[in-house]
N, C-alpha and C positions, 0 to 999 in steps of 0.2 A: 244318363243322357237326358238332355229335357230340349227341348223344341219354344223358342217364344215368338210370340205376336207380339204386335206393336197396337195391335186393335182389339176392342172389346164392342161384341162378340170378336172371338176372332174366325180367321175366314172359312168354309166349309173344305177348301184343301188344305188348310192348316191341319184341322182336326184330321182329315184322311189320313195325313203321312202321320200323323202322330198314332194313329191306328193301325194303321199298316207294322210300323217297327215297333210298338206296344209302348211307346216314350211316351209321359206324361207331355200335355202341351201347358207351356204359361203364357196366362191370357191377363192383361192388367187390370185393374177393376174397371177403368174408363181409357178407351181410348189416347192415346199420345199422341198432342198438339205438335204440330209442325215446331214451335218453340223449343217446349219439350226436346224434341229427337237433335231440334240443332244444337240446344246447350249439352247435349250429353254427346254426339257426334261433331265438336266442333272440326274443320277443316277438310270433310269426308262432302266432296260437291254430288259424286251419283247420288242421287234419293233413293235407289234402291237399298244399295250398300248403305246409305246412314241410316233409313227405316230399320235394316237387320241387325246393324251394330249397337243402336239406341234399342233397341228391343230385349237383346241379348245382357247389355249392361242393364236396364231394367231388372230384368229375373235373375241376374247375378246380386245385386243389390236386393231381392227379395231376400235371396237364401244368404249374405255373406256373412252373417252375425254365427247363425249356425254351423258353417262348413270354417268358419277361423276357429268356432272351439272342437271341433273335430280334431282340426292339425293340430292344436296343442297337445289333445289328447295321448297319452300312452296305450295306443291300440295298434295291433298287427295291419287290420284292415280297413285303413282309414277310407279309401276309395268304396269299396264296397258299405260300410256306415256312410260316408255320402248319397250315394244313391238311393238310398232307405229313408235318406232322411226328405230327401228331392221328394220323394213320388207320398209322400205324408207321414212319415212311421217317425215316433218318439225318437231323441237320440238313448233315452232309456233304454226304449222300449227294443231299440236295435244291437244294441252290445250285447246281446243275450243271443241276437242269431249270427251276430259275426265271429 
């Protein structure tokens, strides 16, 4: 599970819920420009919902190069290597504990 910001820093109740449930939070190196969140959220008018969703695809687009050679992979637990791989651990280094 991973938790994202659309802000860097991101907010001090970002970080809380993200410690509360022990989820890594992703925070983007700089802040995302109103531009930014429309091109990636086009047709979403709430600003809340398009901050979330532009934020979301953000830290999807961090990890997706890694989590597509997961699925290709011949492993039992691919879900469980994803999430090792999310919160920083090798995909090496994780085939050894799934």
């Amino acid at each position: 599970m991973l938790i994202a910001s659309d802000t860097h820093p991101s907010a001090h109740f970002v970080q809380k819920v993200g410690a509360r449930f022990d989820v890594k939070v992703f925070t983007p190196p700089q802040s995302m420009t109103r531009t930014e969140k429309r091109a990636i959220s086009q047709g979403i008018d709430d600003p809340h919902i398009r901050d979330a969703y532009a934020a979301a695809v953000k830290a999807y687009r961090r990890y997706q190069n890694r989590l597509r050679q997961i699925e290709a992979m011949d492993v039992k637990s691919k879900e469980e290597l994803k999430k090792r791989v999310i919160v920083g651990e090798r995909i090496a280094e994780s085939l050894g504990k799934c």
